[in-house]
mmCIF entry with sequence, helices, sheets and N, C-alpha, C, O atoms, coordinates in Angstrom:
data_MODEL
# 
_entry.id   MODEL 
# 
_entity.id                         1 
_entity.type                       polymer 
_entity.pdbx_number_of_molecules   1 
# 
_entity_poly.entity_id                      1 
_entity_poly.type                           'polypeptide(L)' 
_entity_poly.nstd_linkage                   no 
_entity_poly.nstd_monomer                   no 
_entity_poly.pdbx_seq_one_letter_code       
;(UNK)(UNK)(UNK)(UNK)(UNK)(UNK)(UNK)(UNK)(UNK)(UNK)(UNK)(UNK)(UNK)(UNK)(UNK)(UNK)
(UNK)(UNK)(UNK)(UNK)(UNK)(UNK)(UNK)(UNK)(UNK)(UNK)(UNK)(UNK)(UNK)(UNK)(UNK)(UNK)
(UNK)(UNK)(UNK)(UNK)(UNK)(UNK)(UNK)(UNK)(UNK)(UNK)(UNK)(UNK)(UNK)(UNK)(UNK)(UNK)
;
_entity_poly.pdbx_seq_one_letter_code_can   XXXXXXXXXXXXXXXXXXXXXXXXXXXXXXXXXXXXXXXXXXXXXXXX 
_entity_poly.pdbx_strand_id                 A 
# 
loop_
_entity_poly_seq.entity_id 
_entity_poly_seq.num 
_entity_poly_seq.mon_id 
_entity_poly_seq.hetero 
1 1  UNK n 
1 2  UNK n 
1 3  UNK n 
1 4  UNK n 
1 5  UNK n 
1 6  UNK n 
1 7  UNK n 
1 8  UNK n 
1 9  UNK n 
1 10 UNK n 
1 11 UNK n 
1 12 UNK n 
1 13 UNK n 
1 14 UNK n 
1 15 UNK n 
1 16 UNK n 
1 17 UNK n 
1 18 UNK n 
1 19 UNK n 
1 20 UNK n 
1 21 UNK n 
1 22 UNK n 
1 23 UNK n 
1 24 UNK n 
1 25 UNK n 
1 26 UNK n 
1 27 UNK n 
1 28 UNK n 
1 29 UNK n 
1 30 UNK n 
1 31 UNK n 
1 32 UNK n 
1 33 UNK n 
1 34 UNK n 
1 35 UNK n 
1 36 UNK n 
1 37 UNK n 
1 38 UNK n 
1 39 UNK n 
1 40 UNK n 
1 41 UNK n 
1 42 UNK n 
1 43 UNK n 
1 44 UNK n 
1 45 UNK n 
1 46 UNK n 
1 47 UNK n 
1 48 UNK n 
# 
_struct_asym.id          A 
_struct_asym.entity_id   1 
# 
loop_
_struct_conf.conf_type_id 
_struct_conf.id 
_struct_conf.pdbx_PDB_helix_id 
_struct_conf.beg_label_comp_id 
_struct_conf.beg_label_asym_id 
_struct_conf.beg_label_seq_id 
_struct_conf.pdbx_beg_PDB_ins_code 
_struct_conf.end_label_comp_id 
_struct_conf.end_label_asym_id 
_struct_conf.end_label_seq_id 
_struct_conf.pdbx_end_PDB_ins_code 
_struct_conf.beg_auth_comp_id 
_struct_conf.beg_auth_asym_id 
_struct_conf.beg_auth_seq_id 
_struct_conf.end_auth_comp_id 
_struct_conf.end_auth_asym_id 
_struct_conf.end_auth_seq_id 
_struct_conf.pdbx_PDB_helix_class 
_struct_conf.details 
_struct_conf.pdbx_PDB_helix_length 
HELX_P HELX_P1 AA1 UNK A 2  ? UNK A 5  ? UNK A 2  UNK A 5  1 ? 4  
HELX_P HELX_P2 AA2 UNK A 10 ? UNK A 13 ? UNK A 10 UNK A 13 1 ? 4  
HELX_P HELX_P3 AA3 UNK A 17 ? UNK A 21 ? UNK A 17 UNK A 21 3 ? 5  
HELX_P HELX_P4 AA4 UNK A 28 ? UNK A 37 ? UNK A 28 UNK A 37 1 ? 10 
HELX_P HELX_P5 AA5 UNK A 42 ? UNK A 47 ? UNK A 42 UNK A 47 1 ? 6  
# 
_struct_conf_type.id          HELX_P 
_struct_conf_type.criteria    ? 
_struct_conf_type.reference   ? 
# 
loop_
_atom_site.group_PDB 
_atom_site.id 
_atom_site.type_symbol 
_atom_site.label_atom_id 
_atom_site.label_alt_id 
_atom_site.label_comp_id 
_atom_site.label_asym_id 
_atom_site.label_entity_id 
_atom_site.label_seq_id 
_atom_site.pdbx_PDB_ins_code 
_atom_site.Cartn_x 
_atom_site.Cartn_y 
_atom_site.Cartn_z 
_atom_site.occupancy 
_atom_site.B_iso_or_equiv 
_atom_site.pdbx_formal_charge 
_atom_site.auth_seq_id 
_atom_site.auth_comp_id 
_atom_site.auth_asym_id 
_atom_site.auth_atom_id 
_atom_site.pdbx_PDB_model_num 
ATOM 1   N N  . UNK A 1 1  ? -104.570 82.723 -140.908 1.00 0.00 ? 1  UNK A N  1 
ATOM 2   C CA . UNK A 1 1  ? -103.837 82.286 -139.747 1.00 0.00 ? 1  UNK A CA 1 
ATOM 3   C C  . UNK A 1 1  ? -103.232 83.492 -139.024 1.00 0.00 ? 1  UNK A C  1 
ATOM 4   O O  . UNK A 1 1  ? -103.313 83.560 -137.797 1.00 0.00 ? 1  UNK A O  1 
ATOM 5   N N  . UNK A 1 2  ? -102.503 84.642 -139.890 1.00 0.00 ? 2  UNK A N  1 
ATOM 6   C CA . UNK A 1 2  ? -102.108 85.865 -139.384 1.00 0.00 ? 2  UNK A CA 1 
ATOM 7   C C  . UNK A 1 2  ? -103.615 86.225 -138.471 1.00 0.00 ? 2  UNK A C  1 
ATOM 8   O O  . UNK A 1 2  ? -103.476 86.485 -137.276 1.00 0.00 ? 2  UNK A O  1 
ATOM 9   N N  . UNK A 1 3  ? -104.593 86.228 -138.889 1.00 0.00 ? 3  UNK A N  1 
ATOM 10  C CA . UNK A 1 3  ? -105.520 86.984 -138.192 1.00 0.00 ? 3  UNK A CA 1 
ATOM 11  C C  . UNK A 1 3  ? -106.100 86.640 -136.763 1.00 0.00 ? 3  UNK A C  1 
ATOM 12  O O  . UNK A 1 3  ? -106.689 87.323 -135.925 1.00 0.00 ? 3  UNK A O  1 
ATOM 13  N N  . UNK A 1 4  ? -105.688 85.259 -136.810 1.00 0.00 ? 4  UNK A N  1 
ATOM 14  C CA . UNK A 1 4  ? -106.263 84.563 -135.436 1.00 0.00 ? 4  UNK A CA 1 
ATOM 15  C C  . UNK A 1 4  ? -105.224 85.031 -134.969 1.00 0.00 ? 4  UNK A C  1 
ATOM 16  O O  . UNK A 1 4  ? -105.308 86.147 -134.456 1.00 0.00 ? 4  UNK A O  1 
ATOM 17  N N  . UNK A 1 5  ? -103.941 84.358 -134.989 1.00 0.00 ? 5  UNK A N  1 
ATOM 18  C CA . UNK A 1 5  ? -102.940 84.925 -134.266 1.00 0.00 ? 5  UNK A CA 1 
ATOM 19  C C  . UNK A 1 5  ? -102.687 86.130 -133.757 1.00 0.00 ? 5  UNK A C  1 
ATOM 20  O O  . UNK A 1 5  ? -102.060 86.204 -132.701 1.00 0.00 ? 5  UNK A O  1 
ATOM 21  N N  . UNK A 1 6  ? -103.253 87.602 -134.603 1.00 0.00 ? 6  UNK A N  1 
ATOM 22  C CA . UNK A 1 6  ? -102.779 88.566 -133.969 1.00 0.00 ? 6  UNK A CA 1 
ATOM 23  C C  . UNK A 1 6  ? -104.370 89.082 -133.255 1.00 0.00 ? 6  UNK A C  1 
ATOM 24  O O  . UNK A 1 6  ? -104.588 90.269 -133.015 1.00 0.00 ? 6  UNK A O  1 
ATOM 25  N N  . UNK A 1 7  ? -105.234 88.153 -133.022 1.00 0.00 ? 7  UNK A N  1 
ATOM 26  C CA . UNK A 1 7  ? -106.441 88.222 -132.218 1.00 0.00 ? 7  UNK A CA 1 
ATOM 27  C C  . UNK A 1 7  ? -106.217 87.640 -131.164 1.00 0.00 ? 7  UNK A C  1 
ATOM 28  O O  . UNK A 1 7  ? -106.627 88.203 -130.149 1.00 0.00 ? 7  UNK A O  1 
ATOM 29  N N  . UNK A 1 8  ? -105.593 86.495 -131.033 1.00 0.00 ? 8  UNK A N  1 
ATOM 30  C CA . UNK A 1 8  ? -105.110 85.851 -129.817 1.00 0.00 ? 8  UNK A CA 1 
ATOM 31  C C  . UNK A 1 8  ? -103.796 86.706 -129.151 1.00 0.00 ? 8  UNK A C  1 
ATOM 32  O O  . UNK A 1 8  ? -103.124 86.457 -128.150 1.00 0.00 ? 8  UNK A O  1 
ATOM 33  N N  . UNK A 1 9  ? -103.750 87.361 -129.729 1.00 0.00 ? 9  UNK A N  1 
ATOM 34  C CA . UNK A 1 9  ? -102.410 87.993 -128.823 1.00 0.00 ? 9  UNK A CA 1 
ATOM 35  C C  . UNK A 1 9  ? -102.811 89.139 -128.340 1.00 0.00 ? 9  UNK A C  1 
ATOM 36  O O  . UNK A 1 9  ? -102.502 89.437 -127.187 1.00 0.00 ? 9  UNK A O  1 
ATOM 37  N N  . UNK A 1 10 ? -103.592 90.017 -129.150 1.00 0.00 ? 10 UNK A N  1 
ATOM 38  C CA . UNK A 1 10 ? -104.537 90.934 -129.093 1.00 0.00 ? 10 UNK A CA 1 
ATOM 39  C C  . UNK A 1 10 ? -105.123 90.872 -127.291 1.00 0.00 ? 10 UNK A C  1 
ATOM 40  O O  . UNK A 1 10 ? -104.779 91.590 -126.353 1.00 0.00 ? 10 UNK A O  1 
ATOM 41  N N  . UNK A 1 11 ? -106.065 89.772 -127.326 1.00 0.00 ? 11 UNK A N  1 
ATOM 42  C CA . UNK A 1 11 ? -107.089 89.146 -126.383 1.00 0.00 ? 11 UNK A CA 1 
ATOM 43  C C  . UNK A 1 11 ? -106.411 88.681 -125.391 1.00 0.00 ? 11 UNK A C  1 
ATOM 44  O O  . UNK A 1 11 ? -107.191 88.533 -124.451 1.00 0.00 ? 11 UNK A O  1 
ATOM 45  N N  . UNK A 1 12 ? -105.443 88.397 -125.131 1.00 0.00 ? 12 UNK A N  1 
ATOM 46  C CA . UNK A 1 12 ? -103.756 88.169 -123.976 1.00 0.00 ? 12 UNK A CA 1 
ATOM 47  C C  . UNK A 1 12 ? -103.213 89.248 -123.572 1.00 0.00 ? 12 UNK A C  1 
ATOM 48  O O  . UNK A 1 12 ? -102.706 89.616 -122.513 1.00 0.00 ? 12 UNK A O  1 
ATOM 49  N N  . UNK A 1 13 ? -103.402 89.720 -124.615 1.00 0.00 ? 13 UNK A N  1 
ATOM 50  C CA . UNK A 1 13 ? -102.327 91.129 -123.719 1.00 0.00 ? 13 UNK A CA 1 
ATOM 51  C C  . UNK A 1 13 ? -103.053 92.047 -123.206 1.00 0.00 ? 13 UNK A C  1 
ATOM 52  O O  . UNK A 1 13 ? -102.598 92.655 -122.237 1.00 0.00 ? 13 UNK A O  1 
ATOM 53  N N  . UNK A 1 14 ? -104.427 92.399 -123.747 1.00 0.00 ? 14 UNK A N  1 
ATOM 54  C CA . UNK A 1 14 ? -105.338 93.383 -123.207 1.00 0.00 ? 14 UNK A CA 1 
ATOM 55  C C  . UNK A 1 14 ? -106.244 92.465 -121.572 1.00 0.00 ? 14 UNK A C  1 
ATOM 56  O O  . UNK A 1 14 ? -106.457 92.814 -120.411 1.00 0.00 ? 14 UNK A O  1 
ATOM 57  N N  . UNK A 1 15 ? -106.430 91.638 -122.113 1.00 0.00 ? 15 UNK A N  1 
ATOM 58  C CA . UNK A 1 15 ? -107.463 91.298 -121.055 1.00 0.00 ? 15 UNK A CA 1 
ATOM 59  C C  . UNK A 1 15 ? -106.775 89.445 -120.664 1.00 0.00 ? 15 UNK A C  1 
ATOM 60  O O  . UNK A 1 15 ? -107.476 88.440 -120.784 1.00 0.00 ? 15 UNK A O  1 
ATOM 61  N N  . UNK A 1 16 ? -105.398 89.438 -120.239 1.00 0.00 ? 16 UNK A N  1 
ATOM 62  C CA . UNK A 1 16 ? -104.680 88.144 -119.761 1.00 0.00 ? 16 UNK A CA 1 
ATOM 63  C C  . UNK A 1 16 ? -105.016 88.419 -118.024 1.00 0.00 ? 16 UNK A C  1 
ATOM 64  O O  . UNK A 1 16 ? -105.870 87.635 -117.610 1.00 0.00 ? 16 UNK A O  1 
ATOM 65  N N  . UNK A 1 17 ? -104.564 89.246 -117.128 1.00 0.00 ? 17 UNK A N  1 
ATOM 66  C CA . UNK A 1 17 ? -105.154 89.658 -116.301 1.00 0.00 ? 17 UNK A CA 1 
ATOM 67  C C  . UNK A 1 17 ? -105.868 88.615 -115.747 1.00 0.00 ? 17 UNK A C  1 
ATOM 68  O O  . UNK A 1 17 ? -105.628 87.634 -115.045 1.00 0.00 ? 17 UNK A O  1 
ATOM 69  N N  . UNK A 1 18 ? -107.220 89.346 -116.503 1.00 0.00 ? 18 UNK A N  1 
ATOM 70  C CA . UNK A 1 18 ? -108.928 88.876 -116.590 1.00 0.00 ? 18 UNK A CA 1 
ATOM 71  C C  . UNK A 1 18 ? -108.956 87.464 -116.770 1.00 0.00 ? 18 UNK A C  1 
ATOM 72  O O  . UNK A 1 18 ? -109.671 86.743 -116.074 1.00 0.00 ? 18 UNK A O  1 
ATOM 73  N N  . UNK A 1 19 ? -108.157 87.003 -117.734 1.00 0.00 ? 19 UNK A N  1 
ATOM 74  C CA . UNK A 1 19 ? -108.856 85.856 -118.238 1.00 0.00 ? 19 UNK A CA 1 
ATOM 75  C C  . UNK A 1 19 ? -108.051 84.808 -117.406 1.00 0.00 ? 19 UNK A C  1 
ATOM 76  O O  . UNK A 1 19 ? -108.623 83.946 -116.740 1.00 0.00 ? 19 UNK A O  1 
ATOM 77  N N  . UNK A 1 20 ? -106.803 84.919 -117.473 1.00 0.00 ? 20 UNK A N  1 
ATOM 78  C CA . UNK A 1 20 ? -105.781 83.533 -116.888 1.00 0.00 ? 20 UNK A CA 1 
ATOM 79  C C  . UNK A 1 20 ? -105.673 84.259 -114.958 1.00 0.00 ? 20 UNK A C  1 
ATOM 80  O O  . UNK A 1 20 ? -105.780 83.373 -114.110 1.00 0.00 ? 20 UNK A O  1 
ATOM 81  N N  . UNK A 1 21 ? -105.517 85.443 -114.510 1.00 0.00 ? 21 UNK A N  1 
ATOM 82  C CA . UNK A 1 21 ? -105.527 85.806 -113.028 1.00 0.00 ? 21 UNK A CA 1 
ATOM 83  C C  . UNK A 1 21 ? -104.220 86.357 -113.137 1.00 0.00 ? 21 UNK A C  1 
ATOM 84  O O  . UNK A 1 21 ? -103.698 86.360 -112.022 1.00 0.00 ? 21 UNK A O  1 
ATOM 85  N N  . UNK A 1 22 ? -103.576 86.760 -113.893 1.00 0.00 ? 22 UNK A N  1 
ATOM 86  C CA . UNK A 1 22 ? -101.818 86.974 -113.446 1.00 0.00 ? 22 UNK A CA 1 
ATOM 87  C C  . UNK A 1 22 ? -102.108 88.038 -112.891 1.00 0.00 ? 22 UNK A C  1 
ATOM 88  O O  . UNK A 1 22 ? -103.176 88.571 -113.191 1.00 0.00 ? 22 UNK A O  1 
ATOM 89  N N  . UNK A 1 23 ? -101.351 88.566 -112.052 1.00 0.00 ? 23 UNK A N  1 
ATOM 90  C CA . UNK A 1 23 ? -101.227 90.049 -111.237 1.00 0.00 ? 23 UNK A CA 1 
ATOM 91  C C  . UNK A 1 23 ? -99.962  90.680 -111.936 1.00 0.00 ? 23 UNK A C  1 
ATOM 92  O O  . UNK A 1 23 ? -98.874  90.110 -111.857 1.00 0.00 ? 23 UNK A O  1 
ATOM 93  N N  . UNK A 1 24 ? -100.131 91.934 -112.662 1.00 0.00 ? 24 UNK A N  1 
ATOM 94  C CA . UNK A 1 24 ? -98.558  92.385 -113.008 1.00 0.00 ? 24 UNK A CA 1 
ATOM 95  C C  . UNK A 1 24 ? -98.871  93.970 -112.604 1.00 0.00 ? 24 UNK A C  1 
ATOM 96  O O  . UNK A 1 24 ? -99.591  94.587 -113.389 1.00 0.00 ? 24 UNK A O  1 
ATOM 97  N N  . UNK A 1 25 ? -98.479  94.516 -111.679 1.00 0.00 ? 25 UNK A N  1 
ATOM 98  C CA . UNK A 1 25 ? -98.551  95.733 -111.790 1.00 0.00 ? 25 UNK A CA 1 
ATOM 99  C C  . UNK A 1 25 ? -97.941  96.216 -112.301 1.00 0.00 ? 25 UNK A C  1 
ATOM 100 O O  . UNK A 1 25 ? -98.349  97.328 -112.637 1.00 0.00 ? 25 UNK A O  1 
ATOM 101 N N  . UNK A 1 26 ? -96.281  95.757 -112.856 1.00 0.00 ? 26 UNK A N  1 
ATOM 102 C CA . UNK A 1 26 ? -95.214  97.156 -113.242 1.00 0.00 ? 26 UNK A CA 1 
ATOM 103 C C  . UNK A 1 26 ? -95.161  96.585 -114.941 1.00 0.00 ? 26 UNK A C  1 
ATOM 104 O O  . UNK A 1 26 ? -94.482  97.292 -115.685 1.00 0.00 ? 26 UNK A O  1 
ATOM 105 N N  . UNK A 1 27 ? -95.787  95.449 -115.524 1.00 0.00 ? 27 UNK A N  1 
ATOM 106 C CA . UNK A 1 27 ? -96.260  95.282 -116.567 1.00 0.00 ? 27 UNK A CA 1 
ATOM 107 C C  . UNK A 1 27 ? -95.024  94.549 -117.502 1.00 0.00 ? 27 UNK A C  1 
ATOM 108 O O  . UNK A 1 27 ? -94.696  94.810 -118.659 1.00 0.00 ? 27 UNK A O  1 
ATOM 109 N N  . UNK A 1 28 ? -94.410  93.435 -116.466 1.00 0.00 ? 28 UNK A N  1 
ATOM 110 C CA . UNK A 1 28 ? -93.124  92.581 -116.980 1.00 0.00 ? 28 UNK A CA 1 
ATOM 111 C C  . UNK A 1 28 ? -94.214  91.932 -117.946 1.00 0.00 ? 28 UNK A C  1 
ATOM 112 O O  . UNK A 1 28 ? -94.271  92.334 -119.108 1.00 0.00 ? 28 UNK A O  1 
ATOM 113 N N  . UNK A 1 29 ? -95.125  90.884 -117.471 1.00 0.00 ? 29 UNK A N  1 
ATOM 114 C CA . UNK A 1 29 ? -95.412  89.710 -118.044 1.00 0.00 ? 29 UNK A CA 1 
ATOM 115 C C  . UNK A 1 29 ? -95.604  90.674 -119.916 1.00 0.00 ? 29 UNK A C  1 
ATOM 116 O O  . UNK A 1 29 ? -94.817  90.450 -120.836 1.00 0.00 ? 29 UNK A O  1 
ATOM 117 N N  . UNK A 1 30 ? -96.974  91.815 -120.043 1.00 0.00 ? 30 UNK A N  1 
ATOM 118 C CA . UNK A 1 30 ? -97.364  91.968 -120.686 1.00 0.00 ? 30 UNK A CA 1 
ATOM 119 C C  . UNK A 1 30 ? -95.949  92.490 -121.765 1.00 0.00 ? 30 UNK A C  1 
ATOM 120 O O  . UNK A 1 30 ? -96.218  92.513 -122.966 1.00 0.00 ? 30 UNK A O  1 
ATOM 121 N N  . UNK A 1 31 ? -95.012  92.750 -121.501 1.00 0.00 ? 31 UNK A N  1 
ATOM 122 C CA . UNK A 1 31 ? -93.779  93.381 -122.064 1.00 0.00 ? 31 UNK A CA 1 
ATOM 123 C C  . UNK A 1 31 ? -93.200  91.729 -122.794 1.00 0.00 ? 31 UNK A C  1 
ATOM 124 O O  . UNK A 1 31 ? -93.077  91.415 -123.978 1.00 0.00 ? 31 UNK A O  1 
ATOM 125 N N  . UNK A 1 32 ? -92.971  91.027 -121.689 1.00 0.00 ? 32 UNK A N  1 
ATOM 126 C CA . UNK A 1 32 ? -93.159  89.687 -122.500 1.00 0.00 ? 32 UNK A CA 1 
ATOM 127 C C  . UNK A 1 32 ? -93.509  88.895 -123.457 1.00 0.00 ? 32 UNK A C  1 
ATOM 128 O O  . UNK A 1 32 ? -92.773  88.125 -124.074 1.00 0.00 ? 32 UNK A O  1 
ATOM 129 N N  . UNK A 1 33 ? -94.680  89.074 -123.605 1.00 0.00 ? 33 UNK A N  1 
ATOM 130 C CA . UNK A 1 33 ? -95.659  88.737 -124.131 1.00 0.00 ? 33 UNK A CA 1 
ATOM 131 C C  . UNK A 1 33 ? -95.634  89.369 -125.847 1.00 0.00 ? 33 UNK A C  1 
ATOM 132 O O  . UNK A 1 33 ? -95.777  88.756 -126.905 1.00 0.00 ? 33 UNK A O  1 
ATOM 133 N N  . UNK A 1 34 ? -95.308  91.343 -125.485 1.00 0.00 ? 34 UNK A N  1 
ATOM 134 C CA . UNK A 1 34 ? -95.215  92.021 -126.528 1.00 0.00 ? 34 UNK A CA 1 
ATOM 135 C C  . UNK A 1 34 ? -93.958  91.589 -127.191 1.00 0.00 ? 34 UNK A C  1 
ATOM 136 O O  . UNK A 1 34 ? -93.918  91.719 -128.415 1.00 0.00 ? 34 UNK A O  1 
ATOM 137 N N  . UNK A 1 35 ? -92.592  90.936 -126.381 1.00 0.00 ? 35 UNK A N  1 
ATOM 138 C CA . UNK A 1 35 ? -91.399  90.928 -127.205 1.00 0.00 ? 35 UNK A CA 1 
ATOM 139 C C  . UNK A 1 35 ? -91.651  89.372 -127.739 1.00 0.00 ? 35 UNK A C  1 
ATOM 140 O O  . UNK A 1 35 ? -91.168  88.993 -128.805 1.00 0.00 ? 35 UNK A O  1 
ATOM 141 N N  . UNK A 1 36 ? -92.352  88.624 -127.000 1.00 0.00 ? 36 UNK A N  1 
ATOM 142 C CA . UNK A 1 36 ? -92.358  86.744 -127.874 1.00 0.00 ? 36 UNK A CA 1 
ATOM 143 C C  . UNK A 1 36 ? -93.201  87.101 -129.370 1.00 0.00 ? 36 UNK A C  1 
ATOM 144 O O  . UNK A 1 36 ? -92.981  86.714 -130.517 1.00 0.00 ? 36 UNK A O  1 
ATOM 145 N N  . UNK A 1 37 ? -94.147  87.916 -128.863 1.00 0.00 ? 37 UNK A N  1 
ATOM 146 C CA . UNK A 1 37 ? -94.597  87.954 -130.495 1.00 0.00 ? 37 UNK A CA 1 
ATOM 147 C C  . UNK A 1 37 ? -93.914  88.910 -131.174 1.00 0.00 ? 37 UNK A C  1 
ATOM 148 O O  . UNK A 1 37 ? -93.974  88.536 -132.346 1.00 0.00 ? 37 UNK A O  1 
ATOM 149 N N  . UNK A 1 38 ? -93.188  90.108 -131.119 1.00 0.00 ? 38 UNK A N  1 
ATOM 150 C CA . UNK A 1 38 ? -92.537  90.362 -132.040 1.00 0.00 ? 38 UNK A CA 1 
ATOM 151 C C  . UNK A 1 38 ? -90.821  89.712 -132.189 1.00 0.00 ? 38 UNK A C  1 
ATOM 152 O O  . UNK A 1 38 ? -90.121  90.680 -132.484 1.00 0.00 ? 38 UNK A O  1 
ATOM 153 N N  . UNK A 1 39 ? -90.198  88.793 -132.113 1.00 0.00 ? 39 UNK A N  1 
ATOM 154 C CA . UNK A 1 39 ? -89.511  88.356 -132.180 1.00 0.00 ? 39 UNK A CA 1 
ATOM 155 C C  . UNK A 1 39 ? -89.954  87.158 -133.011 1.00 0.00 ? 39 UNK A C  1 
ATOM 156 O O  . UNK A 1 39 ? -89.020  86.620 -133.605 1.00 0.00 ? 39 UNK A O  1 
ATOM 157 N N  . UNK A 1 40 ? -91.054  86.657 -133.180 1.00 0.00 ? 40 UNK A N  1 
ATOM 158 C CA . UNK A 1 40 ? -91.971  85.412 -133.822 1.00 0.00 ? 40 UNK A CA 1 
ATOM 159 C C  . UNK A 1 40 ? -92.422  86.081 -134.659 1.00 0.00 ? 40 UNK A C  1 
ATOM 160 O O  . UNK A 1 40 ? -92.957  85.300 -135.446 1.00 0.00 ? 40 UNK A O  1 
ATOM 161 N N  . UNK A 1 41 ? -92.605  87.524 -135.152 1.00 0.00 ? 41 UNK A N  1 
ATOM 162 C CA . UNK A 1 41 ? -92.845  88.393 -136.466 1.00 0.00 ? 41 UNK A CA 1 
ATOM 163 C C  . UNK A 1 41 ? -91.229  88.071 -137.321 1.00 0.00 ? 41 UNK A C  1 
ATOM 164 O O  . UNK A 1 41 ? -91.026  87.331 -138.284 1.00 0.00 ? 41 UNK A O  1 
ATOM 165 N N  . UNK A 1 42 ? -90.453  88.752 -136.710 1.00 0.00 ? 42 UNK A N  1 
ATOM 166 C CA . UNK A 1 42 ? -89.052  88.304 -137.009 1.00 0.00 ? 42 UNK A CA 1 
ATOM 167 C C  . UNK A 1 42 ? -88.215  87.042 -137.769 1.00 0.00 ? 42 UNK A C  1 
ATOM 168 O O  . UNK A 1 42 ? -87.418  87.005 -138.706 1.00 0.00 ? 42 UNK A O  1 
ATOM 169 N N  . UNK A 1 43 ? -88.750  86.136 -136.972 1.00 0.00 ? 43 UNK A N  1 
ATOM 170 C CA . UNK A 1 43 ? -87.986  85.136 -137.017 1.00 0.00 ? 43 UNK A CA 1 
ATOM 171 C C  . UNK A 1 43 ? -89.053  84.658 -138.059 1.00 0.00 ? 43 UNK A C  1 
ATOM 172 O O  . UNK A 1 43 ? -88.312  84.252 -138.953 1.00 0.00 ? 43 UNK A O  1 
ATOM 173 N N  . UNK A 1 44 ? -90.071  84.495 -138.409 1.00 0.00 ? 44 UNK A N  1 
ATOM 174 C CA . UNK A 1 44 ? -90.962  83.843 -139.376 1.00 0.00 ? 44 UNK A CA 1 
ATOM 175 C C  . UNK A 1 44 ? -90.732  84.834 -140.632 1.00 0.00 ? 44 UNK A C  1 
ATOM 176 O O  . UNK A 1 44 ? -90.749  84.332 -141.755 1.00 0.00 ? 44 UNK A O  1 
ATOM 177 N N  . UNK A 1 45 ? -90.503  86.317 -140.477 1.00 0.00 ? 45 UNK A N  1 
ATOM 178 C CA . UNK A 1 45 ? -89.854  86.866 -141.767 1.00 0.00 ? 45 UNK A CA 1 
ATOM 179 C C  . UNK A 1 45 ? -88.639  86.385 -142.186 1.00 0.00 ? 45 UNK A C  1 
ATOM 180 O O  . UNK A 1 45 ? -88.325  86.030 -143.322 1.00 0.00 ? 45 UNK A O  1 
ATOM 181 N N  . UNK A 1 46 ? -88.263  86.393 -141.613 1.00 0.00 ? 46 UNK A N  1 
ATOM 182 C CA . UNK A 1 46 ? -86.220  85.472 -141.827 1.00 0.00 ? 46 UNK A CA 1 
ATOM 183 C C  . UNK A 1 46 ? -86.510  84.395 -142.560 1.00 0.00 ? 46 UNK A C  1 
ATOM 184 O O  . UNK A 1 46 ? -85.850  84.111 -143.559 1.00 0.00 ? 46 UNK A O  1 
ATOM 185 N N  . UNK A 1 47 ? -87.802  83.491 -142.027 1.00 0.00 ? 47 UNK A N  1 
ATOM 186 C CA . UNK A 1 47 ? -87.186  82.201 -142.860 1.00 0.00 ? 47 UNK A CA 1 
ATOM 187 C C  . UNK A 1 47 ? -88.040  82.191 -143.944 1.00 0.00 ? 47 UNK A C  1 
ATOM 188 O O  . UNK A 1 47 ? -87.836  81.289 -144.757 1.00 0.00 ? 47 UNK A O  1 
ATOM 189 N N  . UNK A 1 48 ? -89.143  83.125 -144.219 1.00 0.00 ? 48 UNK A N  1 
ATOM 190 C CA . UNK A 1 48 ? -89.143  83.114 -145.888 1.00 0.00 ? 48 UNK A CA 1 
ATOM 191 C C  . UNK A 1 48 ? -88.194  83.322 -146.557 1.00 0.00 ? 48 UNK A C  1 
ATOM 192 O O  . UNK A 1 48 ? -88.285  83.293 -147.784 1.00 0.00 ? 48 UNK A O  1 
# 
């Protein structure tokens, strides 16, 4: 499950752009994107 997940996030953040159309030039969304999943690294270590 780790592996899909960090393939799907992988495949979003490199090529979201491409795939969904967002326009980010100064690179909010993808910064986003980088802090929901590491905050969801976090918070899923906590509650083991």
């Amino acid at each position: 499950m780790l592996g899909l997940a960090l393939m799907m996030f992988i495949a979003v953040f490199a090529f979201g752009g491409q795939m969904i159309g967002w326009t980010d030039p100064e690179g909010h969304i993808q910064l986003a994107l980088f802090m929901a999943f590491l905050f969801g690294i976090v918070c899923g270590y906590r509650v083991r």
